[in-house]
C-alpha positions as CSV (number, residue, x, y, z in Angstrom):
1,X,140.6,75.9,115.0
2,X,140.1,78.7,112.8
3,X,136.1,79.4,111.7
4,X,135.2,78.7,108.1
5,X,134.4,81.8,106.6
6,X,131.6,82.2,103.7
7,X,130.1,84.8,101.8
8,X,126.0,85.3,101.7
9,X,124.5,87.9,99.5
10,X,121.6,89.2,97.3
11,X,122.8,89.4,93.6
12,X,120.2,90.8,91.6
13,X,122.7,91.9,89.0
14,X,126.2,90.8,88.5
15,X,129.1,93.4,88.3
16,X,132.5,94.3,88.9
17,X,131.8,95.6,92.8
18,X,131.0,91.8,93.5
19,X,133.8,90.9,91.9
20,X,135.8,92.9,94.6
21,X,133.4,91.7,97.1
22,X,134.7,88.1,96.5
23,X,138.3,88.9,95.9
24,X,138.8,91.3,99.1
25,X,137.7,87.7,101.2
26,X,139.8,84.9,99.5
27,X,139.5,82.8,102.6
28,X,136.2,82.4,101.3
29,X,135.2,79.2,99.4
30,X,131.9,79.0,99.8
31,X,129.0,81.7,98.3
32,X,125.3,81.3,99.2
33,X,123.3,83.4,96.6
34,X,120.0,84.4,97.9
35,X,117.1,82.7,96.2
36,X,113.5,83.4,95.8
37,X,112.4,82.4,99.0
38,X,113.9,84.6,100.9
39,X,113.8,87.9,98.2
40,X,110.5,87.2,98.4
41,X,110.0,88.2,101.9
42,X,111.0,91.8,100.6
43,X,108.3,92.8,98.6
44,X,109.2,96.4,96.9
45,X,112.7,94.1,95.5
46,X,110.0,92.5,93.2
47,X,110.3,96.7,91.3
48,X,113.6,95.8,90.6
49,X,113.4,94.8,86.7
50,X,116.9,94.3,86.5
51,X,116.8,91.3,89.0
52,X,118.1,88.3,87.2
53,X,117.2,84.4,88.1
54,X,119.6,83.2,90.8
55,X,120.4,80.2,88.7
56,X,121.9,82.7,85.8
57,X,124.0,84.5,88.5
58,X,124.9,81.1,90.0
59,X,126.0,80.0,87.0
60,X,128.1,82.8,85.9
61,X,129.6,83.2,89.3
62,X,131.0,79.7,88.7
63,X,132.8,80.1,85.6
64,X,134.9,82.7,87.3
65,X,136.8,79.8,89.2
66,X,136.9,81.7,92.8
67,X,134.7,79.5,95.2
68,X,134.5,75.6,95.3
69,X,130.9,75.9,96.0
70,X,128.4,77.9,94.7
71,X,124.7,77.1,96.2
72,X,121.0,79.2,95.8
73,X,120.5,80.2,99.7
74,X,116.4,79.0,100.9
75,X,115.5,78.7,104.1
76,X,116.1,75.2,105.0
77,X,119.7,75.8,103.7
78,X,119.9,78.7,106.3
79,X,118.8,76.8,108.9
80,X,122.1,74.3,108.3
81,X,124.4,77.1,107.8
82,X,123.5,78.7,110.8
83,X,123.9,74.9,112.8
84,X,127.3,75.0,111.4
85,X,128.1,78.8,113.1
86,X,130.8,80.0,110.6
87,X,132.0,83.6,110.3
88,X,130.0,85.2,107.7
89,X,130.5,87.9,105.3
90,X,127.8,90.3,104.3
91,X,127.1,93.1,101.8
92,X,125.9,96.0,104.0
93,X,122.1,96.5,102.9
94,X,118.8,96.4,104.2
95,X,118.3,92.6,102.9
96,X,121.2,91.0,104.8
97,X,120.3,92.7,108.0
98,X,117.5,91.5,108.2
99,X,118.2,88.3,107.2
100,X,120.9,88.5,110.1
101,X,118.4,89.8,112.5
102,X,115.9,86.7,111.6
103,X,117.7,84.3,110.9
104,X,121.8,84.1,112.4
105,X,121.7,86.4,115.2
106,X,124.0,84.4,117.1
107,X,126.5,84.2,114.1
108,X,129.7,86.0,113.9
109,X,129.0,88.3,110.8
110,X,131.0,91.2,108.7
111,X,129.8,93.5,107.0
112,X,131.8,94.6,103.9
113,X,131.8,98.2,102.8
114,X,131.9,97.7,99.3
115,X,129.0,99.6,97.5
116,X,126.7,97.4,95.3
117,X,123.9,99.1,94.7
118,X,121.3,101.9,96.3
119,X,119.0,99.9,98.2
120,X,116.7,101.7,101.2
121,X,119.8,101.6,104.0
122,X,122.3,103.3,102.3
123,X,119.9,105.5,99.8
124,X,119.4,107.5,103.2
125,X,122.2,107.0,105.4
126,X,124.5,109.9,106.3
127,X,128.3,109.5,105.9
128,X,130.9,111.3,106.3
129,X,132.0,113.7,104.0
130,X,136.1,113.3,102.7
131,X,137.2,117.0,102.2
132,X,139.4,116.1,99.9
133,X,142.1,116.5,102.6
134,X,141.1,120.3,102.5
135,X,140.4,121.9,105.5
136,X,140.6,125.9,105.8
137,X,140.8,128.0,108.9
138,X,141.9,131.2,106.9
139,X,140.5,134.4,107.9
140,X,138.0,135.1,105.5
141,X,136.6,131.7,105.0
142,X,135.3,131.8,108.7
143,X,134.4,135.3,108.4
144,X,132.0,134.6,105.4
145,X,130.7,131.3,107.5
146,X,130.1,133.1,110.5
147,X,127.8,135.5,107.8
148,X,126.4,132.2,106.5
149,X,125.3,131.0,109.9
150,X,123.7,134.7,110.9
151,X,121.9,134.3,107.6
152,X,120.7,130.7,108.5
153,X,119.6,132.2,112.0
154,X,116.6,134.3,109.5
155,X,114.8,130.7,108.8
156,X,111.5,129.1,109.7
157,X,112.7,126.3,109.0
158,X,112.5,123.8,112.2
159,X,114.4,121.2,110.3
160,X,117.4,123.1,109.8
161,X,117.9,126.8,109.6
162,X,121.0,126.9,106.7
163,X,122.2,129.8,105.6
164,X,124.6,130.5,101.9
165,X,126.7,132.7,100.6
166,X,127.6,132.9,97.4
167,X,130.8,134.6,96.9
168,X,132.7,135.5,93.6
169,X,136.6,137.1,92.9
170,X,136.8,137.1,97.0
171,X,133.4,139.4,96.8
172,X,129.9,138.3,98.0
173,X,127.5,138.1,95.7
174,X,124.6,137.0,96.7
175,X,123.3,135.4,100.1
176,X,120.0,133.2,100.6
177,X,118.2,131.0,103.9
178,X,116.2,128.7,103.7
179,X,112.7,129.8,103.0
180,X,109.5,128.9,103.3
181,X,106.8,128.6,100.3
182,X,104.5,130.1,98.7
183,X,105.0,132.7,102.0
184,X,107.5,132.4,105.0
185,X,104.7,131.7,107.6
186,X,102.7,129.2,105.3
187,X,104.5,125.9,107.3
188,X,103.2,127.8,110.6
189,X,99.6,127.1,109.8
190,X,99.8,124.4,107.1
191,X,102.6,122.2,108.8
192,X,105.8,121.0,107.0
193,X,104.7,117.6,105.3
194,X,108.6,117.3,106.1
195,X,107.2,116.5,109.2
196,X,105.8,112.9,108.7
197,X,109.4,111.5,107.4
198,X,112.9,111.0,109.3
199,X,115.5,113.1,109.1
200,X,117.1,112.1,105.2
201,X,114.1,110.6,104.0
202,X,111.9,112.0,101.2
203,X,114.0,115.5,101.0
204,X,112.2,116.8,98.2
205,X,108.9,116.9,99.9
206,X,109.0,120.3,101.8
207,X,107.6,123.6,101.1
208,X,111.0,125.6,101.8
209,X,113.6,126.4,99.0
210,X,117.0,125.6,100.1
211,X,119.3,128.2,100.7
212,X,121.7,126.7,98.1
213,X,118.9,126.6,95.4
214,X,117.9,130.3,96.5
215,X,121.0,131.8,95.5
216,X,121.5,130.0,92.8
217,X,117.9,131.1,91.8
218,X,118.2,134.6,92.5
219,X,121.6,134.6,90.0
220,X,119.5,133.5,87.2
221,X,117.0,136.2,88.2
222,X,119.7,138.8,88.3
223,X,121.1,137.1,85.0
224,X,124.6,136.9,86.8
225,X,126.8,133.9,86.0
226,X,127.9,131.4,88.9
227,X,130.3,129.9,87.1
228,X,133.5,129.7,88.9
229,X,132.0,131.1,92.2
230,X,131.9,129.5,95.6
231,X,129.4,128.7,97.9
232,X,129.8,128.9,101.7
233,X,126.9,126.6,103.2
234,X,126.7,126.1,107.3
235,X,125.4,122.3,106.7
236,X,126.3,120.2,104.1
237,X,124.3,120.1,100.7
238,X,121.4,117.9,100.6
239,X,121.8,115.8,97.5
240,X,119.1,117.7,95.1
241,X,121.1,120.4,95.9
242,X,124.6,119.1,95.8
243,X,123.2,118.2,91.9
244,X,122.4,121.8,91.6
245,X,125.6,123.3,92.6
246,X,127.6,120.4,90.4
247,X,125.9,121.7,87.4
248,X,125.7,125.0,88.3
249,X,129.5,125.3,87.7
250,X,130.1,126.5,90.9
251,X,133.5,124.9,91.6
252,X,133.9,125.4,95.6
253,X,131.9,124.1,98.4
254,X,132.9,125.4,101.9
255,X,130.5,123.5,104.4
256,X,130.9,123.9,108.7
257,X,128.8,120.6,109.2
258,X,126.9,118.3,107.9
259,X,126.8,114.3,106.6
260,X,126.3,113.5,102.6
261,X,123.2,111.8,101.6
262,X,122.6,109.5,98.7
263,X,125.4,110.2,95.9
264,X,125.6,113.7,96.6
265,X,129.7,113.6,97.3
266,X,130.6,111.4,94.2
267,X,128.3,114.4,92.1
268,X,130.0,116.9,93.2
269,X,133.7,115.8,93.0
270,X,132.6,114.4,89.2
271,X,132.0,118.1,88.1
272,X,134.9,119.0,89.4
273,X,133.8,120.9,92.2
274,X,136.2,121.1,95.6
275,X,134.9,120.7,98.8
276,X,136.4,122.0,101.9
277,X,135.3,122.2,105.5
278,X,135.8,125.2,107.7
279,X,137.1,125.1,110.8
């Protein structure tokens, strides 16, 4: 006999990705909301001021017809549902993991990959960039990122030594690593306070410039337009910089490697701005 299947998930706000959430699992019926018991045992959710009362989103979830029941999830109700062992169907955040890693570790769970909102797991994980199906291996392309890369090989930066090249009617314009501030050697005696984070957390706190932001910086120096150019960057932008180069109007990005933080992708192809990896 086939396992019931039912859908458990934090709603602080309703909107059309849980619509899709709902619709993508019509063998669904059932849709546990979670109440204030268990947000509660996630303290920094309490910032979010948009949060609505689970009764107003149960409610509302109800006159849209799609499951037969509708209940607020507390812990007592957990305990049941997880007696009952059916196959259930998550939103991929922080919340439900840890709700699975409490609470139904010996459930069969799926996670969906529908985006609902930028909580702490996906707010710093790295994906995979889409290329837009572009993928050069053209002469010159590698040329400039094997430059890039020698350029990147000039940085004290332990985290990652990135090098750009800014490059502009098929000439090279400019070219920048990353650099450390006020002086090159200040992170040798100081330290990096990059240093007390994981790799993608807190990318703003560091005392290097980018090398993206360093050739876009010495261009305004130089009073030189980048409009139109295109950047050649050995790793992927960061996403304070992948916001720099979308309104820069910059309108290629050739990367070698790399994974996309935050909403760095979605900027970038917004504005317009290609990206293609170099092979």
């Amino acid at each position: 006999m086939e396992k019931e299947t039912i859908i458990i998930a934090h709603i602080p706000v309703l909107h059309q990705g849980y619509k899709k959430l709902f619709e993508s699992h019509p063998e669904a019926k059932e849709l546990y909301i979670l109440g204030p018991e268990l947000v509660g045992e996630y303290p920094h959710l309490a910032k979010d001021i948009r949060q609505l009362d689970a009764e107003l989103v149960k409610e509302a979830i109800e006159s849209w017809k799609i499951f037969d029941v509708v209940e607020i999830l507390d812990k007592e109700l957990l305990v049941k549902i997880a007696d009952l062992k059916p196959r259930i169907v998550l939103p991929n955040e922080e919340v439900t993991k840890g709700l699975v890693e409490k609470y139904l570790s010996k459930i069969e769970v799926l996670y969906s990959p529908i985006f609902l909102r930028w909580d702490k797991h996906n707010t710093v994980t790295e994906t995979e960039i889409n290329p837009d199906r572009k993928i050069s291996r053209e002469e010159f392309d590698r040329n400039i990122m094997e430059m890039a890369g020698k350029e990147g090989e000039k940085s004290t930066d332990i985290w990652r030594r990135i090098g750009s090249i800014l490059v502009k009617d098929g000439n090279i314009i400019c070219s920048a690593h990353n650099i450390g501030t006020p002086t090159e050697q200040t992170s040798m005696y100081e330290g990096d306070p990059r240093n007390n984070f994981h790799k993608g957390v807190h990318l703003e706190l560091s005392t290097f410039l980018h090398s993206e932001a360093g050739v876009v910086a010495e261009m305004a120096r130089r009073g030189i337009a980048v409009e139109g150019a295109d950047i050649y960057v050995t790793t992927y932008p960061c996403a304070p910089c992948a916001k720099m180069i979308a309104y820069s109007g910059i309108k290629r990005v050739f990367y070698k490697n790399g994974y996309g933080v935050l909403d760095s992708e979605r900027i970038l192809k917004e504005k317009g701005v290609e990206i293609i990896r170099v092979e």
